[in-house]
Short mmCIF file of the C-alpha atoms (twelve columns), coordinates in Angstrom:
data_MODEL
# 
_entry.id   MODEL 
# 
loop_
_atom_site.group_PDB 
_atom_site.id 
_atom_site.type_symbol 
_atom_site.label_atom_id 
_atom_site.label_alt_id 
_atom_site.label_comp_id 
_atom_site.label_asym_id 
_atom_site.label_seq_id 
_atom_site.Cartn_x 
_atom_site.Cartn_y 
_atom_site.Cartn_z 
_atom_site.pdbx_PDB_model_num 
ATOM 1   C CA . UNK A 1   -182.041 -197.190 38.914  1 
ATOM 2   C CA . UNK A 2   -181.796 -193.619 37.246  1 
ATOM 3   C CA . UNK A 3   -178.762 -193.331 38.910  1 
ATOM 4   C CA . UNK A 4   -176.047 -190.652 37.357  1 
ATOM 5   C CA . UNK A 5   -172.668 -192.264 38.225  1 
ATOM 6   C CA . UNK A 6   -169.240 -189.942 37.741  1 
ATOM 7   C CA . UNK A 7   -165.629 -191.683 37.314  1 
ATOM 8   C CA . UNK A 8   -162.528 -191.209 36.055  1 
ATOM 9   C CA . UNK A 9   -159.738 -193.401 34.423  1 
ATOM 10  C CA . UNK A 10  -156.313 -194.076 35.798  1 
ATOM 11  C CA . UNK A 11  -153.654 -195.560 33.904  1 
ATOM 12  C CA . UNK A 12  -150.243 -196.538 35.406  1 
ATOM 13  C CA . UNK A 13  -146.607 -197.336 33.613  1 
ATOM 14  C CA . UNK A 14  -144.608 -199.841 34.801  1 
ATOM 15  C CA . UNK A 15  -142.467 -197.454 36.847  1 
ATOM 16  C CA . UNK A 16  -145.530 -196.374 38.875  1 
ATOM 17  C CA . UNK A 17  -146.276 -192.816 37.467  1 
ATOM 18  C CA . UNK A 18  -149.435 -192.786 36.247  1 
ATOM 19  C CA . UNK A 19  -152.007 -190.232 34.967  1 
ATOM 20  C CA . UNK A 20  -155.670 -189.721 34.961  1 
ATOM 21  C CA . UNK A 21  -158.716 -189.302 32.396  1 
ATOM 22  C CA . UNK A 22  -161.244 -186.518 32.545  1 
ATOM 23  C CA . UNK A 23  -164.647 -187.393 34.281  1 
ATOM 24  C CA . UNK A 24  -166.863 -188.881 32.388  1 
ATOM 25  C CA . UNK A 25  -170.411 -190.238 33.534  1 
ATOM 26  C CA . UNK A 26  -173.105 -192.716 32.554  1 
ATOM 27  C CA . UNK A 27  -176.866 -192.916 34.080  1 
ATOM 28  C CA . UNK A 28  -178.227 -196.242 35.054  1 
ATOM 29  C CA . UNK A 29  -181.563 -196.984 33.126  1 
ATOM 30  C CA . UNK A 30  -184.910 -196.544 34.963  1 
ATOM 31  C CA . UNK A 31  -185.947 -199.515 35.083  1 
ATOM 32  C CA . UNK A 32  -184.713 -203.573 34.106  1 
ATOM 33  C CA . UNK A 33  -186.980 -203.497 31.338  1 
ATOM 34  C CA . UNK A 34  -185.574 -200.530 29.970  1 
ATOM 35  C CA . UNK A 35  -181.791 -202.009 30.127  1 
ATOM 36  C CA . UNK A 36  -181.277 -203.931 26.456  1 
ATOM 37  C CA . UNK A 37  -178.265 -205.620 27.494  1 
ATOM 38  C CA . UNK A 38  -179.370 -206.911 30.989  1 
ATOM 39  C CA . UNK A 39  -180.945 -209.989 29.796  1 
ATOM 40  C CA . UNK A 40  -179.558 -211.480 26.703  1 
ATOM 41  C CA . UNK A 41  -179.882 -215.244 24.690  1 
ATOM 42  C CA . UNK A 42  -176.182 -217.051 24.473  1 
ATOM 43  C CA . UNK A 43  -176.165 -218.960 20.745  1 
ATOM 44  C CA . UNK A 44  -172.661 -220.233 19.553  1 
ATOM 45  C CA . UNK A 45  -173.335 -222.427 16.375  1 
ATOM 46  C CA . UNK A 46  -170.454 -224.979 16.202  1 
ATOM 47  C CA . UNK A 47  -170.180 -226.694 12.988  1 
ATOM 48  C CA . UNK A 48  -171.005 -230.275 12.594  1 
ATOM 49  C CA . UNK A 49  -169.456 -232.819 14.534  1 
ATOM 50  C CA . UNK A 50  -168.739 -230.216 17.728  1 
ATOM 51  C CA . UNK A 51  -171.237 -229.387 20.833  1 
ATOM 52  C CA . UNK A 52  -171.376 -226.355 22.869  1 
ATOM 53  C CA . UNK A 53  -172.091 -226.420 26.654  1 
ATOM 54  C CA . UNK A 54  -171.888 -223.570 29.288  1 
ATOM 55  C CA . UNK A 55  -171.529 -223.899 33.032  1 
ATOM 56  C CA . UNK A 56  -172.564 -220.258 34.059  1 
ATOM 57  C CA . UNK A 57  -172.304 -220.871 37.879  1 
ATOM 58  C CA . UNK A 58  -168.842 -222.157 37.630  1 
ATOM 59  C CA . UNK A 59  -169.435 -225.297 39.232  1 
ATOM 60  C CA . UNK A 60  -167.557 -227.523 36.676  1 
ATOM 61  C CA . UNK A 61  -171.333 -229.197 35.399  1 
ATOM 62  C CA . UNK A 62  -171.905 -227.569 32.407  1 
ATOM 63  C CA . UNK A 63  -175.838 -227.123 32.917  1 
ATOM 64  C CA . UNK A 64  -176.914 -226.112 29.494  1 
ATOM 65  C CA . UNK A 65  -175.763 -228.674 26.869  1 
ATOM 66  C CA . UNK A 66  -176.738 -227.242 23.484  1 
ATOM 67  C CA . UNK A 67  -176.670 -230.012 21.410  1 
ATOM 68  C CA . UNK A 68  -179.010 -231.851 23.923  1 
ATOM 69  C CA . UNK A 69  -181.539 -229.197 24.160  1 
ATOM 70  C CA . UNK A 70  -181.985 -229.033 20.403  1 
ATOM 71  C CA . UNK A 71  -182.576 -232.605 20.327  1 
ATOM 72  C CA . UNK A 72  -185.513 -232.070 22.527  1 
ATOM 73  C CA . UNK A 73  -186.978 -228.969 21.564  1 
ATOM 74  C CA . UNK A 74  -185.685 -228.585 17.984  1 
ATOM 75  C CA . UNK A 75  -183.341 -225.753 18.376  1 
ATOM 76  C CA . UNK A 76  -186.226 -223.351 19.769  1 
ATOM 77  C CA . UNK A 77  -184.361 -223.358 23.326  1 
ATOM 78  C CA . UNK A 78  -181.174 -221.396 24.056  1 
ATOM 79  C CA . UNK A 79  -179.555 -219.886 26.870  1 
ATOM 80  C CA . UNK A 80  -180.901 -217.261 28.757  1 
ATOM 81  C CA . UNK A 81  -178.245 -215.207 31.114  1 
ATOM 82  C CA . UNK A 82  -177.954 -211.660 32.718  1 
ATOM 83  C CA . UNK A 83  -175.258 -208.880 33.083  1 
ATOM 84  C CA . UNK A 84  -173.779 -210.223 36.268  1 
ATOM 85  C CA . UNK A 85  -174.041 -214.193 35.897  1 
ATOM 86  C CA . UNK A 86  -172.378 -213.693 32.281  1 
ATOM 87  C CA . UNK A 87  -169.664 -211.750 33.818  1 
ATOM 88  C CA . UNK A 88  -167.533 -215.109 34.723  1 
ATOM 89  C CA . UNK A 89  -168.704 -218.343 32.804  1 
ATOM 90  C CA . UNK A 90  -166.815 -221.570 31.281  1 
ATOM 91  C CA . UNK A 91  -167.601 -222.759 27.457  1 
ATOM 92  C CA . UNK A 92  -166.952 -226.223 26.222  1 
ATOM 93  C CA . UNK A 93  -166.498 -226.774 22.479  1 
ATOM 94  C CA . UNK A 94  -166.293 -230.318 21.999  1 
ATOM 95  C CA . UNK A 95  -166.330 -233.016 19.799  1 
ATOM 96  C CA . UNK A 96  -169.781 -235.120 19.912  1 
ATOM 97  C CA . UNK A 97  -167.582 -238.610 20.737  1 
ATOM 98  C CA . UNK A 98  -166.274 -236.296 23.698  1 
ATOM 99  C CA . UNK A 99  -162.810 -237.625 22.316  1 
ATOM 100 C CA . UNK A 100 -161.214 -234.262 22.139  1 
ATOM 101 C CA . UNK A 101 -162.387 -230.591 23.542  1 
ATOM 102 C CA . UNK A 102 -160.841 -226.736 24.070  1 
ATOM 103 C CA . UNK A 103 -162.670 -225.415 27.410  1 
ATOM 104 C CA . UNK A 104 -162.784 -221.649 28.348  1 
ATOM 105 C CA . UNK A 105 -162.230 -220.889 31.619  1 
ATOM 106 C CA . UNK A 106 -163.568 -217.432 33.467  1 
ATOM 107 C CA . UNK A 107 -165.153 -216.294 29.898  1 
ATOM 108 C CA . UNK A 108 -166.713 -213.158 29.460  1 
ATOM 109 C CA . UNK A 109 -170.215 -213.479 28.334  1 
ATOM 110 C CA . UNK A 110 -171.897 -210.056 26.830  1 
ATOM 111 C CA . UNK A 111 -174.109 -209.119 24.491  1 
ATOM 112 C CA . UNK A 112 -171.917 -207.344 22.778  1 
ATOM 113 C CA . UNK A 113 -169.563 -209.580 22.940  1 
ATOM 114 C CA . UNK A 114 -171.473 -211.964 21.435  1 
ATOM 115 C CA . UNK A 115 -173.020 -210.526 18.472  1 
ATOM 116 C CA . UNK A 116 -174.396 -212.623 15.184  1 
ATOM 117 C CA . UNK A 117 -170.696 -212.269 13.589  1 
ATOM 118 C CA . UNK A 118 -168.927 -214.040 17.023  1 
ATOM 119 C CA . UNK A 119 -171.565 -216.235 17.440  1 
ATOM 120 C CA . UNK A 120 -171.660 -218.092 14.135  1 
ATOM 121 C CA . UNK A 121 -168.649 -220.213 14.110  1 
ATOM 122 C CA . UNK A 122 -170.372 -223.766 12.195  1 
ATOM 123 C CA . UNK A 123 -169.774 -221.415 8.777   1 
ATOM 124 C CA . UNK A 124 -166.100 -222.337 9.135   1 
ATOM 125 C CA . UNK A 125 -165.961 -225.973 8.398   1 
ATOM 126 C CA . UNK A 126 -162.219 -226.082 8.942   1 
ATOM 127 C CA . UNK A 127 -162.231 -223.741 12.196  1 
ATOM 128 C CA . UNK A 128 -162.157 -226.179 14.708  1 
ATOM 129 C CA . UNK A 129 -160.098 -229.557 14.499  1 
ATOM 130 C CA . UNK A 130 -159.564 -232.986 16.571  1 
ATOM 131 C CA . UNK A 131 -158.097 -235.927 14.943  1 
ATOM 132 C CA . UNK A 132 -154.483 -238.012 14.557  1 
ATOM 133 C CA . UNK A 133 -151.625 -237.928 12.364  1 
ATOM 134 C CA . UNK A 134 -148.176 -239.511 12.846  1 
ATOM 135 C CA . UNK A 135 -145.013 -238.271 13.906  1 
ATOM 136 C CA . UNK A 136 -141.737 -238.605 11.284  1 
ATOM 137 C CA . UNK A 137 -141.207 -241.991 13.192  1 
ATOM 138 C CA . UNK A 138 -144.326 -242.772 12.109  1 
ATOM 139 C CA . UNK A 139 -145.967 -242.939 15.979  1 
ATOM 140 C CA . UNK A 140 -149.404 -241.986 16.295  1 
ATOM 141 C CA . UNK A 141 -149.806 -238.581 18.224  1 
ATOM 142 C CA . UNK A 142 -153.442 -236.932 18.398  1 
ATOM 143 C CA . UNK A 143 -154.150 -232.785 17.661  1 
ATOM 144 C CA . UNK A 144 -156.675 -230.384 18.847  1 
ATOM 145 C CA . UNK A 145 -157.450 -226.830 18.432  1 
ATOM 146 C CA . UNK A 146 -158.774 -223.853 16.124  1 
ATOM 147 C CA . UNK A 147 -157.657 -221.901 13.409  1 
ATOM 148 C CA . UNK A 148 -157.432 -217.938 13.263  1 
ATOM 149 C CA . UNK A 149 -160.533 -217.096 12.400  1 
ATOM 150 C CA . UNK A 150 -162.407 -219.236 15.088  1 
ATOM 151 C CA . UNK A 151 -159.970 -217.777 18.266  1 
ATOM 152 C CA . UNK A 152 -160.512 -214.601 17.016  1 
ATOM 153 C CA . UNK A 153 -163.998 -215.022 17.431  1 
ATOM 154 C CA . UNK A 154 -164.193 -216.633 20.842  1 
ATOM 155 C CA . UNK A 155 -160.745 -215.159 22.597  1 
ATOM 156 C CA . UNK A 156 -160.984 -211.736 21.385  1 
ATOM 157 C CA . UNK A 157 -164.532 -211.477 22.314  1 
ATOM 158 C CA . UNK A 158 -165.089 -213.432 25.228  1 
ATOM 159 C CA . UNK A 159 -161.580 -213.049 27.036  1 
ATOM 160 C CA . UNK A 160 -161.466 -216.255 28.832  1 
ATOM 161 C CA . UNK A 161 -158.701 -216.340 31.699  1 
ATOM 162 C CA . UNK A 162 -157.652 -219.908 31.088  1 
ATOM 163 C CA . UNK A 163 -157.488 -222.354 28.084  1 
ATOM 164 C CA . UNK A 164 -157.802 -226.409 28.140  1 
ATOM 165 C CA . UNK A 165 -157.336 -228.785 24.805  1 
ATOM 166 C CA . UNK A 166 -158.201 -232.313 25.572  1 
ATOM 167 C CA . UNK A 167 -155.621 -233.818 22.768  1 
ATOM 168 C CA . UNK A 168 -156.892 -237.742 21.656  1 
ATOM 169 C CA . UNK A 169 -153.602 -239.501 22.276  1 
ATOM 170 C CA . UNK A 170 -152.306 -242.729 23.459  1 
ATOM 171 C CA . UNK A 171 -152.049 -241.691 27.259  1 
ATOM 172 C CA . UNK A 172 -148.950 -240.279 26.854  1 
ATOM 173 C CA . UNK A 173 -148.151 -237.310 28.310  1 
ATOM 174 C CA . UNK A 174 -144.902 -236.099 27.819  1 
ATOM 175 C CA . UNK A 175 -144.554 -233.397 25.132  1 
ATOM 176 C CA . UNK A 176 -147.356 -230.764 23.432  1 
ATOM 177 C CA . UNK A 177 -146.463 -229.008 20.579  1 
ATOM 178 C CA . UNK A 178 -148.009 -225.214 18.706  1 
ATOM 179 C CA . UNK A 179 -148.677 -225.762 15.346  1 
ATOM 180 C CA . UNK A 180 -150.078 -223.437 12.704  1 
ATOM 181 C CA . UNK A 181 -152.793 -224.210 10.373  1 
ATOM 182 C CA . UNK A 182 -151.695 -226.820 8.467   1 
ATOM 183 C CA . UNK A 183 -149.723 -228.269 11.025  1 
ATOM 184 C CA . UNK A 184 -146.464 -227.960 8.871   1 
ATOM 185 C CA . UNK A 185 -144.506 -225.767 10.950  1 
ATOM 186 C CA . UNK A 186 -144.722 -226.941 14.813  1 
ATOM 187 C CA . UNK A 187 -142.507 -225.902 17.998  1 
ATOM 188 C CA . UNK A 188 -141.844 -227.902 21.390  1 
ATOM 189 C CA . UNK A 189 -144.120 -225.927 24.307  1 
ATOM 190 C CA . UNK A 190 -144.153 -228.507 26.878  1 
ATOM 191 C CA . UNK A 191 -142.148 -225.825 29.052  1 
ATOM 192 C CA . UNK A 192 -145.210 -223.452 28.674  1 
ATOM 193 C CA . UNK A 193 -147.887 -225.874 28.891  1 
ATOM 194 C CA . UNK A 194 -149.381 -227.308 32.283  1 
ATOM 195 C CA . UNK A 195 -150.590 -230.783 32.526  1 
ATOM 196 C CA . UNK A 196 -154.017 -230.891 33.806  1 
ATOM 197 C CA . UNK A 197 -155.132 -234.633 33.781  1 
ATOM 198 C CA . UNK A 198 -154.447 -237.546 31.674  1 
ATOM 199 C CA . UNK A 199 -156.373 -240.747 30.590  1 
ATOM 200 C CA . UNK A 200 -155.584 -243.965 28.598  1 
ATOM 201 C CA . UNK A 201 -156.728 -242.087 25.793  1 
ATOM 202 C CA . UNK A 202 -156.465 -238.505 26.285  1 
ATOM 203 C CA . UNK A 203 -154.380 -235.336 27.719  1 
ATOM 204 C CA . UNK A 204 -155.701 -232.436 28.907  1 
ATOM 205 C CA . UNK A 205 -153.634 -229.459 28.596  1 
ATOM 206 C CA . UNK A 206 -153.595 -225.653 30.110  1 
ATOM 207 C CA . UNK A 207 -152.368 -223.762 27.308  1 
ATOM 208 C CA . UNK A 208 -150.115 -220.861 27.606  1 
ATOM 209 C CA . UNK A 209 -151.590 -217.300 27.149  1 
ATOM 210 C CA . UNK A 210 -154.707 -218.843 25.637  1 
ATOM 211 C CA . UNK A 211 -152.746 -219.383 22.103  1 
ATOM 212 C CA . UNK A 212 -154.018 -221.498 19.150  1 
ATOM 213 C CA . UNK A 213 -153.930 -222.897 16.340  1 
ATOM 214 C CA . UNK A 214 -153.307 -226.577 16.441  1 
ATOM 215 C CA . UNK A 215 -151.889 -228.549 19.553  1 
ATOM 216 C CA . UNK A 216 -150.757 -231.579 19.155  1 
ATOM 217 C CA . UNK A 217 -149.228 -234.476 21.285  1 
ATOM 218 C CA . UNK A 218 -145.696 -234.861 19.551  1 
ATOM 219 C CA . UNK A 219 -143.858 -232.980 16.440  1 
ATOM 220 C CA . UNK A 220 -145.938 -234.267 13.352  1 
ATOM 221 C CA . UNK A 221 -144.228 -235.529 10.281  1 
ATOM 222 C CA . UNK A 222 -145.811 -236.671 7.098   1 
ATOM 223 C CA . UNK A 223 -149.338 -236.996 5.786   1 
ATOM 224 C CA . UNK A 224 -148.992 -240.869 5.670   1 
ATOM 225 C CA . UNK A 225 -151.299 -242.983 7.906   1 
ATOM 226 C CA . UNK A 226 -153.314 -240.015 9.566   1 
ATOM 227 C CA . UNK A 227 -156.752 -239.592 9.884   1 
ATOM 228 C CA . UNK A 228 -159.151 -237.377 11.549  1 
ATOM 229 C CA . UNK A 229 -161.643 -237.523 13.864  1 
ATOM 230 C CA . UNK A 230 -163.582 -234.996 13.004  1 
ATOM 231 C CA . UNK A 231 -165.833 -233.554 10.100  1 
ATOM 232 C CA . UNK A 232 -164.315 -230.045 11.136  1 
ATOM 233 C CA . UNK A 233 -160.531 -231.328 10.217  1 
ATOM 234 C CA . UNK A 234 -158.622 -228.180 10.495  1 
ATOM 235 C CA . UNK A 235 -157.931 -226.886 13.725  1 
ATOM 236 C CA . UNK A 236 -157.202 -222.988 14.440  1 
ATOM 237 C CA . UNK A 237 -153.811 -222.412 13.774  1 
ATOM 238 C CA . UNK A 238 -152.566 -225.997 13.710  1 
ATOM 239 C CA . UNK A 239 -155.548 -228.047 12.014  1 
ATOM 240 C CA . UNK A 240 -155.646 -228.809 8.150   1 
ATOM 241 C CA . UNK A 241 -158.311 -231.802 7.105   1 
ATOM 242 C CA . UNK A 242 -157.906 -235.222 7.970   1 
ATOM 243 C CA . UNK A 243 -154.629 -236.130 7.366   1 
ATOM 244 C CA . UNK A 244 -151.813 -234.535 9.104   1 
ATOM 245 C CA . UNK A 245 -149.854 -232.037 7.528   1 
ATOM 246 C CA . UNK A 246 -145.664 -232.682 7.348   1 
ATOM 247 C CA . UNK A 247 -144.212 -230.953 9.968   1 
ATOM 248 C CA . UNK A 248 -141.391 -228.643 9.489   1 
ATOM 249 C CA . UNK A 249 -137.731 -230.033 10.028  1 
ATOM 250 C CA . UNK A 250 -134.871 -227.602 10.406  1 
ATOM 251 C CA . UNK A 251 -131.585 -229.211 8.961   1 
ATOM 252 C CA . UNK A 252 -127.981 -228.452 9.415   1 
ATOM 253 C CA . UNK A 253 -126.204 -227.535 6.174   1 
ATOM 254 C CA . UNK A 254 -123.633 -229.650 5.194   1 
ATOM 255 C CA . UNK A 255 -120.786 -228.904 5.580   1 
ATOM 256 C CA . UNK A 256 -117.744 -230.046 3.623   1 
ATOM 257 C CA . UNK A 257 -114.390 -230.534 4.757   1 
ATOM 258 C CA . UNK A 258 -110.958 -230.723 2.545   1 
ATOM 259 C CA . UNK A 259 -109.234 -232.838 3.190   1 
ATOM 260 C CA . UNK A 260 -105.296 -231.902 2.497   1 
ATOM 261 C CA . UNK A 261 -104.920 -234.665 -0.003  1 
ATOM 262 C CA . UNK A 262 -107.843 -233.601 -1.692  1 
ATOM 263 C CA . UNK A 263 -106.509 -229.987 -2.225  1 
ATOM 264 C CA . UNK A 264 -103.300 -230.864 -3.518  1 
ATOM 265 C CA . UNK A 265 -105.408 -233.153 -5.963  1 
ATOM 266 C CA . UNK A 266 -106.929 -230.079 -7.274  1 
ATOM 267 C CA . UNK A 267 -103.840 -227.934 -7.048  1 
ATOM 268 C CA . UNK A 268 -102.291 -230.664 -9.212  1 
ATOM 269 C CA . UNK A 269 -105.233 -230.140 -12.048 1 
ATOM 270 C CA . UNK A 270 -105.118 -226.388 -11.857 1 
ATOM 271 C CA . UNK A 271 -101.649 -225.807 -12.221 1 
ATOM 272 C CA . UNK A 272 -101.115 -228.514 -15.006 1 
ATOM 273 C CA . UNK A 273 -98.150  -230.061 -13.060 1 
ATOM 274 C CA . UNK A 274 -97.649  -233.708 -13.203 1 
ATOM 275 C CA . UNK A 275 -97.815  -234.097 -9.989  1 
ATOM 276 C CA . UNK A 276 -98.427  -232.424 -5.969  1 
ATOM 277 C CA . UNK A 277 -94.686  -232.066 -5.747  1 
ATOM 278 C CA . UNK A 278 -94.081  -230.203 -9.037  1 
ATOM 279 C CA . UNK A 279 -97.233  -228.187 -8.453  1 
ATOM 280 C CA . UNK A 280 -95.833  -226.726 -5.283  1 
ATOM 281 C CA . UNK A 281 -92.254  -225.962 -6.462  1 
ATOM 282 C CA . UNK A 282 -94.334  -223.974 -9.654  1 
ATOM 283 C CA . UNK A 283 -96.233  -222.331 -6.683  1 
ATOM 284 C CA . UNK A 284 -93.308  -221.245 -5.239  1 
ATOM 285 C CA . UNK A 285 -91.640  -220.164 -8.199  1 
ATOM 286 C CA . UNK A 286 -94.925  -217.699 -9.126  1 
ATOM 287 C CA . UNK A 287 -94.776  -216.246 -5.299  1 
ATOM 288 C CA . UNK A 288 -91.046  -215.685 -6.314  1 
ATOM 289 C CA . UNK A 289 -91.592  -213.409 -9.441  1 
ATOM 290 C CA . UNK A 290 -94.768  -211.994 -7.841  1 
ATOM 291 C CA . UNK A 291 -92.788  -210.668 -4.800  1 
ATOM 292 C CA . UNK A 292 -90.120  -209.641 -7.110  1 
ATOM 293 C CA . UNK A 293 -92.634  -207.523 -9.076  1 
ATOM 294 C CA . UNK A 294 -94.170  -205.952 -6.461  1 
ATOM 295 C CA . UNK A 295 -90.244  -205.023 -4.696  1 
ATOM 296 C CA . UNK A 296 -89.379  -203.575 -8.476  1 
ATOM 297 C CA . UNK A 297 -92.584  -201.508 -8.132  1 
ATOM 298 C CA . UNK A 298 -92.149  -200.361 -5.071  1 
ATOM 299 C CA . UNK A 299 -88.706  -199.223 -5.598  1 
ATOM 300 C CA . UNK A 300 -90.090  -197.285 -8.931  1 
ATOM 301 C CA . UNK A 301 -92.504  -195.439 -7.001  1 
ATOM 302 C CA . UNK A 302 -89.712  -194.506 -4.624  1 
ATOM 303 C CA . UNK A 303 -87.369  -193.076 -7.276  1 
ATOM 304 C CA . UNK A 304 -89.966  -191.131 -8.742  1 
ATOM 305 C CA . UNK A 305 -91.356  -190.137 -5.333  1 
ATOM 306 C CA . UNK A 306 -87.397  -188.307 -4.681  1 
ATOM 307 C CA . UNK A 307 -87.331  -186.749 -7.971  1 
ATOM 308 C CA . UNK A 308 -90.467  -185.080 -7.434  1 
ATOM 309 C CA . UNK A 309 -89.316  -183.939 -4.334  1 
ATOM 310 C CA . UNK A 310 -86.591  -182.383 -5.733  1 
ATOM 311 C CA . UNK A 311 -88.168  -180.351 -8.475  1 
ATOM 312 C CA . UNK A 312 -90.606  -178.967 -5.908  1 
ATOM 313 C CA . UNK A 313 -87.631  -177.522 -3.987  1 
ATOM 314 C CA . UNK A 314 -85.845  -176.270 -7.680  1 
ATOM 315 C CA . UNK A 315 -89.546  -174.385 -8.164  1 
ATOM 316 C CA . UNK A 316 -89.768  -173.207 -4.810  1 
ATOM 317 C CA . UNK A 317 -86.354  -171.792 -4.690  1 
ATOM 318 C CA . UNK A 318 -86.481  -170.125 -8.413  1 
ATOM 319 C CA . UNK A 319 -89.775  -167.982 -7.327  1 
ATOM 320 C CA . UNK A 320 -87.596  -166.880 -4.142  1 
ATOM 321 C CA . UNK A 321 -84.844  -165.471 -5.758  1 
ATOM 322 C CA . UNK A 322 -87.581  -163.735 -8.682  1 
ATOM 323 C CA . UNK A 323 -89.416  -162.091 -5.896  1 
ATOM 324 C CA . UNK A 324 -86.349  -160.820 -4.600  1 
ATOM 325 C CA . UNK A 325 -84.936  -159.750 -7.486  1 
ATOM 326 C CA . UNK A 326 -88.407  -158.118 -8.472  1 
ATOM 327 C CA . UNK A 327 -88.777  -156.136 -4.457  1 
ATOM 328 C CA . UNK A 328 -84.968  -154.665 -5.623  1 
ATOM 329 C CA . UNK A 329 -85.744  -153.695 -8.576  1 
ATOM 330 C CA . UNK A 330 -88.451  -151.822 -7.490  1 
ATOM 331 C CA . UNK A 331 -86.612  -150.360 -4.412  1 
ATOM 332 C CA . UNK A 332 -83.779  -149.213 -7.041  1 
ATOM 333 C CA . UNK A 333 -86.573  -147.542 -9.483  1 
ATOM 334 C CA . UNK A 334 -88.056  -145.572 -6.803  1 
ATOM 335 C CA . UNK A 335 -84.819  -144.009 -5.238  1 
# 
């Protein structure tokens, strides 16, 4: 306590040079009572149809079930943790049927962190999403996740190491797709993606790099025959209401082919000739006068090309002969 502590900063490139801040300082406070951000009350406010739980020791029971407590004690109850318990926690946002959920592993809980703007997330009634929609085919794949808004809240504040979306589903496991918001534009991240458990009804996935918005089970297609699970329909990044949004399908151009026959056709028609034979001996005959045009330019341009030759050499010559005519006339003057 009361305790004046020096450091200093070091920051190192990839190729190992690094450099170093000036020394800064900060004094511990005197006492616990005196330090405002030792002790500090955890509130996230999901919006309807969502829970929050913590498990603060890490021992995969989430101990503090928020929902529950305000049950009992009519939201007068909320979590109470420190600067060194908070320093490594996991948060559960789930849906109150439990049929769909986005954990946060090795979260950072602060006061700071978790100031009145972070911590209200129920305002955005389309932040978080769980529900089903069909694929083109029209199979029935299940979605999870948040939109922009909602991670920016919770991942840029809280920094948690490791993401998991429980995605409703048929049991199977085989692909999970990114979407954004409206889940109209989706891409295959199975690669990324680690699969953490599965269930008759459910897949849990590890996310890569802690991304949202929406992340569903299979490439969604169109609106028809999806519903949603959830009063909170959109999910961050992928989620829109209810119904799922028609995913985005990249198609070839078409490309057309002539076919030979189909060119002379048109040859035929442009040229006015009764028919593909006749059109090509008129072709012929035009390449004829056209290369005969061009040879009788040429040769034009040649001809005048040597006369112009030759008159430069006539002028060139002519100013020889008058400068030495002039040099002896002046020789011939001065003797």
């Amino acid at each position: 306590a009361d305790t004046v502590y020096y450091y200093k900063l070091q920051f190192c490139d990839e190729n190992n040079k690094c450099g170093s801040s000036k020394c800064s300082n900060f004094t511990t406070a005197t006492s616990r009572d005196d330090c405002a951000f030792c002790d500090f009350v955890v509130d996230i406010k999901a919006p309807t149809g969502w829970n929050v739980s913590f498990d603060v020791d890490q021992d995969k029971s989430y101990e503090f079930d928020q929902k529950a407590f305000d049950e009992v004690f009519d939201d007068t109850v909320r979590l109470l943790v420190n600067y060194s318990t908070g320093r490594r926690a996991n948060i559960m946002l789930a849906t109150t049927s439990n049929s769909s959920y986005i954990e946060f592993i090795d979260a950072k809980l602060t006061m700071t962190g978790l100031s009145s703007a972070v911590r209200d997330i129920d305002g955005a009634s389309d932040g978080l999403a769980s529900g089903t929609t069909t694929t083109s085919s029209g199979a029935s794949i299940g979605y999870a996740g948040m939109d922009e808004d909602v991670r920016d809240k919770i991942v840029f504040n809280l920094y948690p190491e490791i993401c998991y979306v429980k995605v409703p589903g048929t049991g199977t496991c085989t692909e999970l797709w990114h979407c954004n918001d409206a889940r109209t534009a989706c891409v295959d991240r199975t690669a990324e993606a680690t699969l953490n458990k599965t269930g008759s009804n459910y897949c849990i996935w590890q996310i890569p790099y802690c991304e949202f918005s929406a992340w569903a089970g299979g490439q969604p297609g169109t609106p028809s025959g999806s519903s949603s699970s959830s009063s909170s329909s959109s999910s961050g990044g992928g989620g829109g209401g209810g119904g799922g949004g028609g995913a985005a399908v990249v198609k070839k151009a078409e490309v057309v082919v002539e076919t030979p026959e189909a060119v002379e056709e048109v040859a035929a028609e442009d040229t006015g000739a009764e028919s593909v034979d006749e059109a090509a001996a008129l072709g012929e005959d035009t390449l004829v006068d056209e290369e005969s045009k061009s040879a009788l330019a040429g040769q034009a341009w040649g001809n005048f090309g040597v006369i112009l030759s030759d008159l430069t050499w006539l002028w060139l010559t002519l100013v020889a002969v008058a400068i030495i005519v002039g040099v002896g006339v002046y020789l011939y003057k001065k003797n």
